[in-house]
C-alpha positions in Angstrom: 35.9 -10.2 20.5 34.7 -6.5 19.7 31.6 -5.3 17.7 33.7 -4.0 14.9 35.2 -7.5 14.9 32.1 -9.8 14.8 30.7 -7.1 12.2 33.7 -7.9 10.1 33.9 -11.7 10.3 29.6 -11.6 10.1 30.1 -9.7 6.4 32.4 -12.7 5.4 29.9 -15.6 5.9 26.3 -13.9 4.7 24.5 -15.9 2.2 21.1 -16.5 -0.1 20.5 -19.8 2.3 20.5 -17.3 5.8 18.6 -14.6 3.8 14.8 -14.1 5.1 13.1 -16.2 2.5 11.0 -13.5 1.1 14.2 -11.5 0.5 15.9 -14.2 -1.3 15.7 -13.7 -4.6 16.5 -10.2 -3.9 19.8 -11.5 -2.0 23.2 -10.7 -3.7 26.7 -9.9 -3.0 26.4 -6.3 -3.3 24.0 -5.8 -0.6 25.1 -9.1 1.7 22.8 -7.6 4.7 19.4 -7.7 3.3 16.9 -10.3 5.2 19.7 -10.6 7.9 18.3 -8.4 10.8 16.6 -10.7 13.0 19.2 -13.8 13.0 22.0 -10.8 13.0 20.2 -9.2 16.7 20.4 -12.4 18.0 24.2 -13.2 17.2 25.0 -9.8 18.6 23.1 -10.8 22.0 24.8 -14.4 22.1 27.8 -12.3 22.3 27.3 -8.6 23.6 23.9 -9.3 25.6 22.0 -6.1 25.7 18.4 -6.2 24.8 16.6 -6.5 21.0 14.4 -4.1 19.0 12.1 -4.0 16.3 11.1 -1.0 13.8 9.0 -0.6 10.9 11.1 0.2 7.8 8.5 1.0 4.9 6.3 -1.5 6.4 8.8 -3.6 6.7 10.0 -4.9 10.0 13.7 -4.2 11.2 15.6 -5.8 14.1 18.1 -4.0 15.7 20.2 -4.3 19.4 20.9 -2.0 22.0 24.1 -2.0 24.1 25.0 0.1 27.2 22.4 3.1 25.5 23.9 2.7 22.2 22.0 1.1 19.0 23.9 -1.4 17.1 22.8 -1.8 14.0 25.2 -4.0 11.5 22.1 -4.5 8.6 20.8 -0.9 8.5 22.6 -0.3 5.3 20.2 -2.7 3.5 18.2 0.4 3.3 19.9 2.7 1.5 18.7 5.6 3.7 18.8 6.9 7.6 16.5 4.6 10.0 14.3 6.6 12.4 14.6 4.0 15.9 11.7 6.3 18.0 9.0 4.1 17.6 10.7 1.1 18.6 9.6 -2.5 20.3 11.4 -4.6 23.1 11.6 -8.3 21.3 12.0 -11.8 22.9 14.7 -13.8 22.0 12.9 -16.8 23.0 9.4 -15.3 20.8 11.8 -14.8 17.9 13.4 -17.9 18.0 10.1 -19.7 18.2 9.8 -19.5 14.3 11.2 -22.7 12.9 12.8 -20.8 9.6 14.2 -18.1 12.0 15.6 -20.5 14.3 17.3 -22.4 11.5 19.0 -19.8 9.5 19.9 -18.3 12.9 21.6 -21.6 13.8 23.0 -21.4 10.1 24.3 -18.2 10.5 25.6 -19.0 13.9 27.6 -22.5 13.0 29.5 -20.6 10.3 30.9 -17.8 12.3 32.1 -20.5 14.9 33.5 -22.6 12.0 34.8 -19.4 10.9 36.5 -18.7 14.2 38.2 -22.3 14.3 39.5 -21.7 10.8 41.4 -18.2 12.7 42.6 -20.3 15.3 43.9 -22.6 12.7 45.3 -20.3 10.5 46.9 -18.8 13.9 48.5 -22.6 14.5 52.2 -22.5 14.2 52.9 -26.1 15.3 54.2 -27.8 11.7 55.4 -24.3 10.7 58.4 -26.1 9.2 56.4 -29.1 8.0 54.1 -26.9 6.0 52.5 -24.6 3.5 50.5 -21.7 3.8 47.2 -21.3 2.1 46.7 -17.9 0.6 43.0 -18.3 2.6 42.0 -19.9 6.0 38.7 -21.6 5.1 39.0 -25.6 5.9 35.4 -26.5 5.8 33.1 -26.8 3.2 29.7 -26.1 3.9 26.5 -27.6 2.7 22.7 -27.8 3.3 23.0 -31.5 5.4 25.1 -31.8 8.3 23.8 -35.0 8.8 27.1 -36.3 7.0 30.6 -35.1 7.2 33.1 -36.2 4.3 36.2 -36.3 6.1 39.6 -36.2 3.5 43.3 -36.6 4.3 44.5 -33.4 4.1 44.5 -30.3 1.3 45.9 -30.7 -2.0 47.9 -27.8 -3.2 45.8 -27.4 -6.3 42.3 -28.4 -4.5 39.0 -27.4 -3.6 40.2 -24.3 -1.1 42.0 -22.8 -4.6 38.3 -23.6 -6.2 36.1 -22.9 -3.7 34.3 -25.7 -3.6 35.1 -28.7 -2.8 34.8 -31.9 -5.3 35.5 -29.3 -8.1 38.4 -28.0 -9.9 39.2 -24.3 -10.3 37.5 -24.8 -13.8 34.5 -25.4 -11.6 34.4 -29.2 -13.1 33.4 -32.0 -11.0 36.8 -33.8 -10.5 36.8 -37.7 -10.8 36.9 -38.6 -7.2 33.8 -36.3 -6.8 32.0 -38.7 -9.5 32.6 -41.8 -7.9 31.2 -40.4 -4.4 28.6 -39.0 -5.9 27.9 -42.5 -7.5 27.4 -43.9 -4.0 25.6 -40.9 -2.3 23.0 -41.8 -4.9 22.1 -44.8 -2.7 21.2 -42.7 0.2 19.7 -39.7 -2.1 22.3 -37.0 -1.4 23.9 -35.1 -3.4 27.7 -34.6 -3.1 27.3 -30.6 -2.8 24.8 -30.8 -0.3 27.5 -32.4 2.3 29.7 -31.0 4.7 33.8 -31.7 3.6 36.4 -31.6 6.0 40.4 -32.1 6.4 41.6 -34.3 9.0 45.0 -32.3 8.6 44.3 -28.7 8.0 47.5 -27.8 6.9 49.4 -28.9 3.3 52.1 -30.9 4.3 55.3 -30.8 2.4 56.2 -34.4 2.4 54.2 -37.4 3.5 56.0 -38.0 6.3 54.5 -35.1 8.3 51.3 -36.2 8.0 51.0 -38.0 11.2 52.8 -35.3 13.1 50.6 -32.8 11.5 47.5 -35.2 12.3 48.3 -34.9 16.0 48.7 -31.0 16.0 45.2 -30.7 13.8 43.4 -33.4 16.2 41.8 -31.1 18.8 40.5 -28.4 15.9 38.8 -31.6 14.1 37.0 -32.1 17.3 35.6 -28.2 17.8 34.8 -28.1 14.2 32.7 -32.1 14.5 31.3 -30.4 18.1 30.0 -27.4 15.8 28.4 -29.5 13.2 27.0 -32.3 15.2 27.0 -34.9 12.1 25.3 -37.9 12.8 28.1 -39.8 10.2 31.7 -39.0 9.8 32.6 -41.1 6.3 36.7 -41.0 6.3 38.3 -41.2 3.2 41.4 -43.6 3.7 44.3 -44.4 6.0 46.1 -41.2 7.1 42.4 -39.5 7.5 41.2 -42.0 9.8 44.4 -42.5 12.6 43.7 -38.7 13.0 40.1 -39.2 14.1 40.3 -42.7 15.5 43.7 -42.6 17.5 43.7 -46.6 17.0 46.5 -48.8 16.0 45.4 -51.6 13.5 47.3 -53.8 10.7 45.7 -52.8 7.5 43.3 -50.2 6.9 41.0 -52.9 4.6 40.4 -54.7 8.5 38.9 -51.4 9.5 36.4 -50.5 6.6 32.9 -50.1 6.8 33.2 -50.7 10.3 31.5 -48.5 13.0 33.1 -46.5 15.2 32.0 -44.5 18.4 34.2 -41.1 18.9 32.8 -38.4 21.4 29.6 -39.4 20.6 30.4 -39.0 16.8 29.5 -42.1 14.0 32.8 -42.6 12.4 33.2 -45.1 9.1 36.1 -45.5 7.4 36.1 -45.9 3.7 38.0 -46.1 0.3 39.1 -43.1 -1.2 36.8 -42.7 -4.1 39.8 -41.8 -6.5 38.7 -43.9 -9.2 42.8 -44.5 -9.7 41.8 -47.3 -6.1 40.0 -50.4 -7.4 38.0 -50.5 -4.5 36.8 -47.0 -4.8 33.5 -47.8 -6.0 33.5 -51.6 -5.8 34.8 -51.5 -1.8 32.1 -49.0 -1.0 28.8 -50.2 -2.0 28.1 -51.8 0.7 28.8 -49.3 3.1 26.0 -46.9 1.3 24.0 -49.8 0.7 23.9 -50.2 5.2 24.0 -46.3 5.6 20.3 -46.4 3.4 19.0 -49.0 5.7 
């Protein structure tokens, strides 16, 4: 990857929740950079090594990197103005990352432009070419504040969340009717739907049914980077064709599988019933599940 690159895909996947929290109610969309420097310095160095440095912008401080004698500064335009680097300060990765909030918006920050860099690998994928349809964007997580649980779904409808933007809601922005009923059962472990992690188990829109195990097959192995990535401690799988893509087990019907645990690389997996309230055991079939999950 090249600077210009990682500068590009970075300006894509700023937000208010990796913003310095003193900044944050200063954060918007028309100046994405501000409160970024210090988590930004330390992406670069993951990538570009070089060495990290600090300056005093109106009594502000202002991290920036240097690379083979050249400053690289990606968060300078915060300012509005030219940055004098003279009086500058070697920092320590390791000293900077010692701050708890640091360290967690940097690892914020960090998981999103790995996602992000699945999601080009994906979007590269040319597999199910003929079994498929394109997107008009690549984006096939949704991220929340709790990775403790990923919501793992079938595969993208052609009218769903990645049209929205959200997942759960519909491009009016309303909370769609299978979003209700999980939410419903989230409230027995005190988390809210939005606050969740969503994936696809196919990443791709099939055009007919039939591709969807063939699809699930080719999509297995980015599933697994983007799981490796967000290190959940539960997968909850939302029906059949969702769960022989992560499990890669034969079995008779999926209501023998439900609500039992499974152990995948490491990962927590428990297959549910979709909560499309059209299922009568969308609500009904699940309480229990949520009811162990709390316990």
């Amino acid at each position: 990857m090249k600077l210009e690159v990682l500068e590009q895909y970075l300006k894509t996947i700023y937000s208010k929740d990796t913003c310095y929290p003193m900044c944050r109610e200063l954060w918007s969309n028309d100046n994405p950079t501000l409160g970024h420097c210090a988590i930004v310095s330390l992406i670069i160095n993951d990538y570009f090594n070089g060495e990290i440095y600090k300056i005093k912008v109106d009594g502000v401080g202002h991290y920036f990197n240097y690379i083979d004698d050249k400053i690289i500064d990606f968060t300078s335009n915060q300012f509005n103005k030219k940055l004098d680097y003279t009086n500058k300060i070697k920092k320590d990765r390791d000293e900077m990352l010692s701050d708890n909030d640091t360290l967690y918006r940097y690892n914020l920050l960090k998981n999103k432009l790995e996602l992000l860099l699945v999601d080009k690998d994906i979007h590269k994928c040319n597999l199910c070419s003929d079994m498929i349809e394109k997107f008009p964007n690549s984006k096939t997580v949704s991220i929340g504040t709790n990775s403790d649980i990923v919501i793992l779904g079938e595969a993208p409808a052609n009218n769903g969340w990645r049209k929205s933007g959200v997942a759960w809601y519909d491009i009016n922005h309303k909370l769609l009717p299978s979003g209700v009923v999980l939410q419903k059962l989230l409230d027995e472990i005190n988390i809210k739907l939005e606050d969740t992690y969503f994936l696809e188990a196919i990443k791709c829109f099939p055009k007919e049914r039939k591709y969807l195990n063939k699809c699930g097959e080719n999509c297995r192995k980015y599933l697994f980077r983007q799981l490796d990535i967000i290190k959940p401690k539960v997968v909850l799988v939302l029906g059949d064709a969702a769960t022989k893509v992560i499990l890669d087990i034969k079995y008779k019907k999926y209501s023998d599988i439900v609500g039992k645990e499974f152990n995948i690389n490491g990962y927590k997996i428990i297959p549910i019933y979709h909560p499309s309230p059209i299922s009568p055991k969308s609500y009904i079939g699940n309480i229990e599940i949520f009811k162990k999950l709390k316990k």
